[in-house]
C-alpha positions as MATLAB code, in Angstrom:
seq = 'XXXXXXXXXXXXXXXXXXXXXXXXXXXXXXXXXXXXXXXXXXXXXXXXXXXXXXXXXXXXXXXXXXXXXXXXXXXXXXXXXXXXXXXXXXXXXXXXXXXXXXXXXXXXXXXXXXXXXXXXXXXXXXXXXXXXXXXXXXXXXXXXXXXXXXXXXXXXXXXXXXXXXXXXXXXXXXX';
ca = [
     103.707  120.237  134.601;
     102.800  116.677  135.508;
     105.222  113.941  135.455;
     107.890  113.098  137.038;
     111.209  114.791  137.753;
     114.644  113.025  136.460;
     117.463  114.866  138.127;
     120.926  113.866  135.652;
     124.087  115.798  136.761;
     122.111  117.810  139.380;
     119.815  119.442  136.347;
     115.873  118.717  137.346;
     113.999  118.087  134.327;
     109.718  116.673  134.102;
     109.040  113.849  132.299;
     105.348  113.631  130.691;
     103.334  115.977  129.142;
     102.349  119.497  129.723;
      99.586  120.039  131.926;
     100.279  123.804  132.493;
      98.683  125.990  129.804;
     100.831  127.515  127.639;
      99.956  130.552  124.687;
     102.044  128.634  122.162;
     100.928  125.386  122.697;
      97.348  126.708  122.632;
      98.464  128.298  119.321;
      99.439  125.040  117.913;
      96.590  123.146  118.588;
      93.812  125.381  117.530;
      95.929  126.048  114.433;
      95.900  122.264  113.886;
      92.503  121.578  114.568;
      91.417  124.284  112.068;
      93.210  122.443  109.031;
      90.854  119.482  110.245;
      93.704  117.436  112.202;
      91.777  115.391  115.009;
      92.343  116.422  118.634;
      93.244  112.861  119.124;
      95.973  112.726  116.486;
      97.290  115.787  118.361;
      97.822  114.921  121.009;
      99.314  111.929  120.064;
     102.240  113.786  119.768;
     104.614  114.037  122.927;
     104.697  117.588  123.218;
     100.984  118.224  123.138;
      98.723  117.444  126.731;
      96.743  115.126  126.763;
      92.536  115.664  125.890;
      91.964  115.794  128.904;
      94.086  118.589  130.014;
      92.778  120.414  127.150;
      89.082  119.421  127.709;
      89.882  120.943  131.220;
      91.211  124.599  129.144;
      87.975  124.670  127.547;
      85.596  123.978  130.323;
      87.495  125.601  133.478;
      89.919  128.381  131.119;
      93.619  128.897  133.338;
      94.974  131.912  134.580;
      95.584  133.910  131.105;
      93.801  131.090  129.175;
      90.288  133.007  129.108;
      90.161  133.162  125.315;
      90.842  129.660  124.679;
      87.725  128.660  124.810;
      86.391  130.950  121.885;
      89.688  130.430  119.968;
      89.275  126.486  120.386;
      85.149  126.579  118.983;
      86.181  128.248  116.076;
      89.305  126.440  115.345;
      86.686  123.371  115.644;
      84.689  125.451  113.143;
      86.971  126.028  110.342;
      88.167  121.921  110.957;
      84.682  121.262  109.985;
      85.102  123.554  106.789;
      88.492  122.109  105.972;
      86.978  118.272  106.645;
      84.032  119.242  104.140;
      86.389  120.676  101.425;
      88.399  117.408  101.700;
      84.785  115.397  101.377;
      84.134  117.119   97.887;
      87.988  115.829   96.639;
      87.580  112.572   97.849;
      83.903  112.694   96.068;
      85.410  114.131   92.827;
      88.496  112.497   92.839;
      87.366  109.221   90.572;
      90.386  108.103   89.653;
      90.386  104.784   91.608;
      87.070  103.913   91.411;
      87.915  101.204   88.225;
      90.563   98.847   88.290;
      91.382   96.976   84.916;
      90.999   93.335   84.822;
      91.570   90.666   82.412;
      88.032   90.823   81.505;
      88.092   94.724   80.976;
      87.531   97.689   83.270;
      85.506   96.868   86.472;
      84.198   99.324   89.192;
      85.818   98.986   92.332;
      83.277   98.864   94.667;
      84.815   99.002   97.772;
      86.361  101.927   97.056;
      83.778  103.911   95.699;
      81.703  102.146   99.338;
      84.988  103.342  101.359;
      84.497  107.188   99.662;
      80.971  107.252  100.049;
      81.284  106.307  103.764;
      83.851  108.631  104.164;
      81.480  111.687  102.782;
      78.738  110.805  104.614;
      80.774  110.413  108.062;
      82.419  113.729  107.397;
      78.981  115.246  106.019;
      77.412  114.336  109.838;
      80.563  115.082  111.917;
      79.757  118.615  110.077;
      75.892  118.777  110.645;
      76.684  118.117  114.584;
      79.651  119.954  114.924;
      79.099  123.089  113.227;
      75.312  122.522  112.737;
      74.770  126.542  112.174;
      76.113  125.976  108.471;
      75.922  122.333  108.032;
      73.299  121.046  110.063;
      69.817  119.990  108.053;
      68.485  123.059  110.447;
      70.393  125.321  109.403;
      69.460  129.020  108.333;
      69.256  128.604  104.774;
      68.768  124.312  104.417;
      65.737  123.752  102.744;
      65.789  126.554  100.815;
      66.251  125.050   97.343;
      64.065  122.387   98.412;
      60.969  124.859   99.493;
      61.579  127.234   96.423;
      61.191  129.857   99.165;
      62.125  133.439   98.150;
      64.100  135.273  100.845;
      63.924  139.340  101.191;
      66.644  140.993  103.097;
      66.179  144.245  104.166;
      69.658  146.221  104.662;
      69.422  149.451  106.848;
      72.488  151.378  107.625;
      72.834  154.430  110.431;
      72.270  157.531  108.599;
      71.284  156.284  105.455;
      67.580  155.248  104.459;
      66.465  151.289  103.894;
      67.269  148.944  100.934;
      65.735  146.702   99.803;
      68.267  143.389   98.656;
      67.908  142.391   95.228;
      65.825  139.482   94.438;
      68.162  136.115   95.646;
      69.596  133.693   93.282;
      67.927  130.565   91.987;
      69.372  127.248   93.473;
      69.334  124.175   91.941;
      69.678  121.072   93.914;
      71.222  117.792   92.092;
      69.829  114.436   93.979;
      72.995  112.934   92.413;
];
């Protein structure tokens, strides 16, 4: 533990955050960072270390910590899914894009600017973060684009090869 050490009626107790890694803590935060909380809000919070003690868990893992690391990249992972899931509510969600004026119902515009901003930073954050399914390189972007056709061959041990059946259409909307 850093900090420092208050002794009141002869008990010694630290002051400051935890530096020493701990299973539940660990718990916490990759739990939190997979509903899409930032690592900054986190450890905001005066039981949590600070990012750099954690950037230290990822990079050099403690004593008993070896599987943070792993546990930490895909809690980062599924943030990225919850983060786009909340990008498609806030770009669905319409209901304060007008505001009603004496002259009749106006778009709001910098609400719909704030929303769109907000997509597009969350829509990046993805592409860099978890480029594998977001990124514009992707395994499958371009697809709809290219009108590609993909053929997947599926071969089990034992049994003979089988041929996928022929992909889905996709449609992409510029909109």
């Amino acid at each position: 533990m850093r900090g420092k050490i208050r002794v009141m009626a002869g008990i010694h107790t630290v002051i400051g955050r935890p530096s020493i890694y701990s299973p539940e803590i660990a718990t916490q935060i990759c739990e939190r960072v997979s509903n899409g909380e930032t690592l900054r809000g986190i450890c905001r919070d005066d039981h949590m270390p600070s990012r750099q003690t954690i950037a230290d868990w990822v990079m050099q893992p403690p004593r008993g910590a070896e599987s943070f690391p792993g546990r930490f990249a895909r809690a980062k992972e599924l943030g990225c899914d919850s983060l786009v899931e909340e990008s498609l509510e806030i770009a669905r969600d319409g209901s304060r894009d007008t505001i009603e004026t004496e002259h009749g119902t106006k778009t709001d515009w910098e609400v719909v600017g704030r929303s769109k901003l907000i997509c597009e930073q969350i829509r990046w954050i993805a592409s860099k973060v978890y480029r594998r399914q977001y990124g514009e390189d992707g395994l499958f972007a371009g697809l709809a684009a290219s009108g590609a056709k993909v053929s997947v061959t599926i071969e089990t041990v034992g049994a003979p090869a089988v041929e996928a059946p022929e992909p889905p259409t996709f449609t992409v909307d510029s909109e």
